[in-house]
PyMOL CGO cylinders between C-alpha atoms (Angstrom):
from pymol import cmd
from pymol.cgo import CYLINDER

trace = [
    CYLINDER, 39.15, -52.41, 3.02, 38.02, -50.39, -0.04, 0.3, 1, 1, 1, 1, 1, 1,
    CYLINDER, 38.02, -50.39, -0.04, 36.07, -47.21, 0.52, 0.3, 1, 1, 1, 1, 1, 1,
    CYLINDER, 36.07, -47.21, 0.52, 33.24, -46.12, -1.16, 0.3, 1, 1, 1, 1, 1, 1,
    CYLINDER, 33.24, -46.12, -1.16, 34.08, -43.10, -3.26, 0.3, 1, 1, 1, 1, 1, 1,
    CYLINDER, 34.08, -43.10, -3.26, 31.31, -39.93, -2.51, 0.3, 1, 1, 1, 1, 1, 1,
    CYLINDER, 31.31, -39.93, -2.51, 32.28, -38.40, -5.81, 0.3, 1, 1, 1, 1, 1, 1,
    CYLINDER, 32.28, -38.40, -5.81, 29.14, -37.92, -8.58, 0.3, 1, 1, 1, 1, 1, 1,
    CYLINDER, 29.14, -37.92, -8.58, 28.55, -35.89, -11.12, 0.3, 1, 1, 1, 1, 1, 1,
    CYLINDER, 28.55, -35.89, -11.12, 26.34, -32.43, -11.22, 0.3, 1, 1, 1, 1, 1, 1,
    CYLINDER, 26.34, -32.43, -11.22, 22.86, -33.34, -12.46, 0.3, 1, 1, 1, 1, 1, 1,
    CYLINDER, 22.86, -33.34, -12.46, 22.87, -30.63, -14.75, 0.3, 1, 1, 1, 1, 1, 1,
    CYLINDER, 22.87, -30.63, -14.75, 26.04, -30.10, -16.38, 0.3, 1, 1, 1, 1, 1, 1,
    CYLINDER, 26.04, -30.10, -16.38, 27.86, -33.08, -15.50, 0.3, 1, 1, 1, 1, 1, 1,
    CYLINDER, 27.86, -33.08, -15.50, 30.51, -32.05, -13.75, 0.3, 1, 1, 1, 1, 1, 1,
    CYLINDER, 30.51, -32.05, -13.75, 32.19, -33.83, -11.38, 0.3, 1, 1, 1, 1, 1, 1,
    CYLINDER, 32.19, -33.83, -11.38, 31.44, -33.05, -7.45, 0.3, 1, 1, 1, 1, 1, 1,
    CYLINDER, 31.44, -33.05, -7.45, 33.55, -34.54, -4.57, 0.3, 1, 1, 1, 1, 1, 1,
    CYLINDER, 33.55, -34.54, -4.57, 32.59, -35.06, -1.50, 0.3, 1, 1, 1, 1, 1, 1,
    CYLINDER, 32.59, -35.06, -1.50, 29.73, -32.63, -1.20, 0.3, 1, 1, 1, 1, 1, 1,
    CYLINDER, 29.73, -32.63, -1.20, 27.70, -32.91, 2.34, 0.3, 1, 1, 1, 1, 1, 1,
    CYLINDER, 27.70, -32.91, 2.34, 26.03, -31.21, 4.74, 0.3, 1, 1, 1, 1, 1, 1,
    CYLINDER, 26.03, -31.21, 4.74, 23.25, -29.04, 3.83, 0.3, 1, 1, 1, 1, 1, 1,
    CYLINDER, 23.25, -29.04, 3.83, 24.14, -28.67, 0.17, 0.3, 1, 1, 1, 1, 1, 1,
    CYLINDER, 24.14, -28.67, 0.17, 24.06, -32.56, -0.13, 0.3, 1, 1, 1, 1, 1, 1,
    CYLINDER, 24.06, -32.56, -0.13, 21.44, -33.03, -2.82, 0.3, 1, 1, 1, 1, 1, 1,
    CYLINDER, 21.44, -33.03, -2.82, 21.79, -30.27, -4.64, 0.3, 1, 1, 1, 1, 1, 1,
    CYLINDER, 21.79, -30.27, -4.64, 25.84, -29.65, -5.39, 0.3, 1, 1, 1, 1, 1, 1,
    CYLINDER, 25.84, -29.65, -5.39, 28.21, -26.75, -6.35, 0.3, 1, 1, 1, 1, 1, 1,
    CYLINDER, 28.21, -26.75, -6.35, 24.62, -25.48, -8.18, 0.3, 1, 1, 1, 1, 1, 1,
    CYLINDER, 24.62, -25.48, -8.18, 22.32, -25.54, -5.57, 0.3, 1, 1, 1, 1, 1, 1,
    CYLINDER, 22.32, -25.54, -5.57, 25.42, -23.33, -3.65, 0.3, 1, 1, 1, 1, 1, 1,
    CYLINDER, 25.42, -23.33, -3.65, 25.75, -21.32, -6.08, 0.3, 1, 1, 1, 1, 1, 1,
    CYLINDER, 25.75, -21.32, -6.08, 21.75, -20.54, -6.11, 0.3, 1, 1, 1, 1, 1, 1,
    CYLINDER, 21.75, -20.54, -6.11, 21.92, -20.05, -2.38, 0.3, 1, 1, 1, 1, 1, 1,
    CYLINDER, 21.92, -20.05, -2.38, 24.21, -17.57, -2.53, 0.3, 1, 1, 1, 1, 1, 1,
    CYLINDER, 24.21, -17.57, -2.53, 22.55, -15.78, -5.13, 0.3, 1, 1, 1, 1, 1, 1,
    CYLINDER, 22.55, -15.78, -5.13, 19.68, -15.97, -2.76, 0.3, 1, 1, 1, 1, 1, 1,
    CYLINDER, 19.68, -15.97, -2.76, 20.98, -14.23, 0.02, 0.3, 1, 1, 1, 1, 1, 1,
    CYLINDER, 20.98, -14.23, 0.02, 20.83, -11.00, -1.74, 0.3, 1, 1, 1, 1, 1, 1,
    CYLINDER, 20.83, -11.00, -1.74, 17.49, -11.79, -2.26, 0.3, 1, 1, 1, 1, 1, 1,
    CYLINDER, 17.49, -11.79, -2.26, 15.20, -13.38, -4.70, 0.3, 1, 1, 1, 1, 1, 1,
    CYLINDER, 15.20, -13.38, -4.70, 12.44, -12.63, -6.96, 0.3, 1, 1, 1, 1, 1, 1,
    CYLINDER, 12.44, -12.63, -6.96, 9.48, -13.64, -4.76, 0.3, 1, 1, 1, 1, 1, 1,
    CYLINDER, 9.48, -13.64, -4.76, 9.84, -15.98, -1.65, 0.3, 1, 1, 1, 1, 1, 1,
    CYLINDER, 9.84, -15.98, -1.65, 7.13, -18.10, 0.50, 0.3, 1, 1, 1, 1, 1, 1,
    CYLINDER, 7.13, -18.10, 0.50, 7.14, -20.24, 2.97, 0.3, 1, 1, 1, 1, 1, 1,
    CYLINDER, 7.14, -20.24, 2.97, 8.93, -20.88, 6.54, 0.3, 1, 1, 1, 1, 1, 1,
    CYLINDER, 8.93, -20.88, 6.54, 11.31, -23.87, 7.13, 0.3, 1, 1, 1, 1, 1, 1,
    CYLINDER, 11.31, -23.87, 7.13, 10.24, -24.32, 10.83, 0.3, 1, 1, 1, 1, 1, 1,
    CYLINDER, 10.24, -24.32, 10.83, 6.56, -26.28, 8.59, 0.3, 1, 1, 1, 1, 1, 1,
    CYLINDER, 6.56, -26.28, 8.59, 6.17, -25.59, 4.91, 0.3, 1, 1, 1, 1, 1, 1,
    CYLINDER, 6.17, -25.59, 4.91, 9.57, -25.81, 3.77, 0.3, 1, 1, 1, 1, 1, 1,
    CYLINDER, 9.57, -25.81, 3.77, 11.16, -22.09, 2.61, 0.3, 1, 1, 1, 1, 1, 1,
    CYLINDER, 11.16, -22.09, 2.61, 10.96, -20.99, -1.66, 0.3, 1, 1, 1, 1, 1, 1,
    CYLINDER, 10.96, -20.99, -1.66, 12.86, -18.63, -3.20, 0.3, 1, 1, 1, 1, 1, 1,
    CYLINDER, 12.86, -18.63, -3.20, 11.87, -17.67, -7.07, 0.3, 1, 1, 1, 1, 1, 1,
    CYLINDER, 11.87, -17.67, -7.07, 15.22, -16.89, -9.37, 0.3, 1, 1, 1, 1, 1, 1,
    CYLINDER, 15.22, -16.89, -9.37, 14.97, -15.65, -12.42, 0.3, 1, 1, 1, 1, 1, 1,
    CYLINDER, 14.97, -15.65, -12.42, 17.71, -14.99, -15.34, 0.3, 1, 1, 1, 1, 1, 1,
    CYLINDER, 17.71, -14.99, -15.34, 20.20, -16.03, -12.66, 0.3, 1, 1, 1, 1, 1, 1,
    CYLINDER, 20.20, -16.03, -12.66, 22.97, -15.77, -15.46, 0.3, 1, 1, 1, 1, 1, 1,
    CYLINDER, 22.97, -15.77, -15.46, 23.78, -19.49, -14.43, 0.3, 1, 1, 1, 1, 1, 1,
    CYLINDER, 23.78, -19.49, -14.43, 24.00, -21.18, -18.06, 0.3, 1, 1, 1, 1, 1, 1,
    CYLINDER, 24.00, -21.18, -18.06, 23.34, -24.70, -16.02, 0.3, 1, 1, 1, 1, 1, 1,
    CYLINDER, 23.34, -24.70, -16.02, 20.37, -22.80, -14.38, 0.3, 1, 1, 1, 1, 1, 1,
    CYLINDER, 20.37, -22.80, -14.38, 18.72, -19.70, -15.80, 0.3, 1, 1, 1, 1, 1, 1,
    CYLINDER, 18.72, -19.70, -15.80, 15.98, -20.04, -13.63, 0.3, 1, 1, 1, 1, 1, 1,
    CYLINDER, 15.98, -20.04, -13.63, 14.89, -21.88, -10.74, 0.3, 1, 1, 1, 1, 1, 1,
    CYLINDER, 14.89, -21.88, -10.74, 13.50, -22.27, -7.56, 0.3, 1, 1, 1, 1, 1, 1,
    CYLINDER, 13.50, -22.27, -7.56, 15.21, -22.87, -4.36, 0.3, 1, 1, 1, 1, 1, 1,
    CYLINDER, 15.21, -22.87, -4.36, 13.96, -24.66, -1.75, 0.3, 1, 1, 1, 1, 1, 1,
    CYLINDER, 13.96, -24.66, -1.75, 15.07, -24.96, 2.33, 0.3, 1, 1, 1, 1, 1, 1,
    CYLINDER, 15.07, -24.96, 2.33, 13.57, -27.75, 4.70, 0.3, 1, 1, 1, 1, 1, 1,
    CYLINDER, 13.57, -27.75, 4.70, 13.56, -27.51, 8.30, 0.3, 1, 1, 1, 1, 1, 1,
    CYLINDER, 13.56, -27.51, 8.30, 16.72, -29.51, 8.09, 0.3, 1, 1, 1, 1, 1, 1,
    CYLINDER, 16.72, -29.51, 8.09, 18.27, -26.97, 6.64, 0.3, 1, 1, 1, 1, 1, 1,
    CYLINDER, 18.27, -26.97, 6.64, 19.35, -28.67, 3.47, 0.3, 1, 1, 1, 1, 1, 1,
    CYLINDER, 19.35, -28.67, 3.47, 18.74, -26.63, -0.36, 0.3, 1, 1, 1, 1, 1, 1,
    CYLINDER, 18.74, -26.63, -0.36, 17.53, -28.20, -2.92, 0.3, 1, 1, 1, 1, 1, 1,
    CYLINDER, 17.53, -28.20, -2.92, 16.70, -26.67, -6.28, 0.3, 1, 1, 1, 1, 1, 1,
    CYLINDER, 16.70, -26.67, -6.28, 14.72, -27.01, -9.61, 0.3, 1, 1, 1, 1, 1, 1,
    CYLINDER, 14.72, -27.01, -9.61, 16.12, -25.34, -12.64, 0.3, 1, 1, 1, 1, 1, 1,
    CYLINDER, 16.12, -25.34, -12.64, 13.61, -24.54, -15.22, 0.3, 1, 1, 1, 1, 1, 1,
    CYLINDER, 13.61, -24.54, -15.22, 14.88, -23.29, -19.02, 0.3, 1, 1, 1, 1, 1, 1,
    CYLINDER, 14.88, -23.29, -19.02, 12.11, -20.64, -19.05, 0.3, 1, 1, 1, 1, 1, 1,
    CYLINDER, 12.11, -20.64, -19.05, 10.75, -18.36, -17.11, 0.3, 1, 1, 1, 1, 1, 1,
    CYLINDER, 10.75, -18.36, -17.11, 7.49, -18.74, -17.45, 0.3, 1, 1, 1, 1, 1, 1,
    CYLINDER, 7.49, -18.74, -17.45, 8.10, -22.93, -16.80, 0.3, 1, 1, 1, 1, 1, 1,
    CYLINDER, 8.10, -22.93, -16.80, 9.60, -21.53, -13.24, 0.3, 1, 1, 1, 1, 1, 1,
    CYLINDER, 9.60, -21.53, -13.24, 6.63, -19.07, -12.65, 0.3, 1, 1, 1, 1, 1, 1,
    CYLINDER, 6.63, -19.07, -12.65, 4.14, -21.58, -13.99, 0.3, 1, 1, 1, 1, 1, 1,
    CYLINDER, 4.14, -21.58, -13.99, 5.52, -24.25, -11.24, 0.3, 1, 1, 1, 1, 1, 1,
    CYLINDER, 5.52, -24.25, -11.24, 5.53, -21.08, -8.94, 0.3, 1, 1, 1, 1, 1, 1,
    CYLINDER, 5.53, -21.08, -8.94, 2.05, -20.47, -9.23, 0.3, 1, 1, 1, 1, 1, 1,
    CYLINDER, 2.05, -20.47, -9.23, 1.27, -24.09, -8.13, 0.3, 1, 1, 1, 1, 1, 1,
    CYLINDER, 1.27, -24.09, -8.13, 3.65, -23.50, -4.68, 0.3, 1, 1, 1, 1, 1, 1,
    CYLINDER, 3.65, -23.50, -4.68, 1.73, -20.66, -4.15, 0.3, 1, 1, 1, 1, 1, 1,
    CYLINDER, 1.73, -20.66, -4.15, -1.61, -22.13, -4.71, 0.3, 1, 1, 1, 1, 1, 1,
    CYLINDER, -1.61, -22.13, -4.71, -0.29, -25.13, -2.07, 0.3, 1, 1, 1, 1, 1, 1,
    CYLINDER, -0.29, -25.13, -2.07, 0.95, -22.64, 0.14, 0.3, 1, 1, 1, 1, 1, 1,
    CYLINDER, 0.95, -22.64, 0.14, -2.13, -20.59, 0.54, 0.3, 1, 1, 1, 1, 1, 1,
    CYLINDER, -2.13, -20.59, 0.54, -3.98, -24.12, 1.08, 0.3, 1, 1, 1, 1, 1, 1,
    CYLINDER, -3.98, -24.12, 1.08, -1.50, -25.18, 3.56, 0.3, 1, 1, 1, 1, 1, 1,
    CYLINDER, -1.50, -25.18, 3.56, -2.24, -21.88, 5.56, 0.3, 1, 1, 1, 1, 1, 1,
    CYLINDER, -2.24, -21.88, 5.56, -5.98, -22.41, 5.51, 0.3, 1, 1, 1, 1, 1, 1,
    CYLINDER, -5.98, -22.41, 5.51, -5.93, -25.79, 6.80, 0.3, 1, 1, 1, 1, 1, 1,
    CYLINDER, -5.93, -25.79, 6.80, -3.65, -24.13, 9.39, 0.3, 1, 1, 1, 1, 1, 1,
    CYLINDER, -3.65, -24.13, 9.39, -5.44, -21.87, 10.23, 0.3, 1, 1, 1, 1, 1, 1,
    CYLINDER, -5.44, -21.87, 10.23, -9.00, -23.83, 10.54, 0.3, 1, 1, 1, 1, 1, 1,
    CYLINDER, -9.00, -23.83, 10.54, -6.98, -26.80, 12.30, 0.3, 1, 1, 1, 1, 1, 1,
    CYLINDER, -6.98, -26.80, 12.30, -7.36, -29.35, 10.35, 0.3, 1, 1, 1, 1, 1, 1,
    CYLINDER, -7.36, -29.35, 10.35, -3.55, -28.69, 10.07, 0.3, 1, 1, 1, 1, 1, 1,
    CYLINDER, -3.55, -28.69, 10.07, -1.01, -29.06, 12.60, 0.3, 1, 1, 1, 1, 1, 1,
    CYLINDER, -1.01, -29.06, 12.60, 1.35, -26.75, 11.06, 0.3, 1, 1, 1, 1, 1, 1,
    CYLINDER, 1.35, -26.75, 11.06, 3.32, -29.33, 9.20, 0.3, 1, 1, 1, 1, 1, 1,
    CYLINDER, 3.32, -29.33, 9.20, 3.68, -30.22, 5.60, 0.3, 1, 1, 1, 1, 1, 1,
    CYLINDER, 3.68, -30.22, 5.60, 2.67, -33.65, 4.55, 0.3, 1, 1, 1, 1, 1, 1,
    CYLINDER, 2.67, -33.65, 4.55, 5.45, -34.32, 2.14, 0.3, 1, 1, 1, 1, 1, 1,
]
cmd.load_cgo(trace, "trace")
């Protein structure tokens, strides 16, 4: 029987990743590495995983394969990232989240929301 081999490569720098899973699944050794960083905190954050899905701002992360970007947590738990060359690209992107964020609350909070992200 031959076994499928879970090895790919980073979508940024092309390096090869084996066997990555669980909550770090899509988003490999860099969207770890951004999560960590996170934990000490970000630039600006939004959201909640339990309905909107959790974003965390980084800027001039001092990753060469991501100098900025924004992470993201569903209520799975798994990160995900976007990596953005600029900064203003990631705070221009930003801006939109936060515009769909505030929406998101409204409808929440009128009810024509039930508290969960149609994504």
């Amino acid at each position: 029987m031959v076994q499928e081999s879970l090895d790919y490569q980073c979508r940024n720098c092309g390096r090869p990743e084996m066997g990555y899973g669980g909550k770090f699944e899509t988003s490999g050794h860099l969207g770890e590495a951004l999560h960590e960083m996170s934990l000490d905190g970000t630039d600006e954050q939004l959201g909640d995983v339990e309905d909107f899905g959790w974003y965390g701002l980084l800027v001039n992360t001092g990753l060469r394969c991501a100098p900025h970007a924004i992470l993201s947590i569903d209520g799975f738990g798994f990160v995900d990232y976007q990596d953005y060359d600029t900064e203003s690209a990631a705070r221009d992107v930003w801006d939109n989240l936060e515009a769909e964020y505030t929406e998101f609350l409204e409808e929440c909070k009128d009810g024509s929301n039930q508290g969960e992200r149609g994504r």
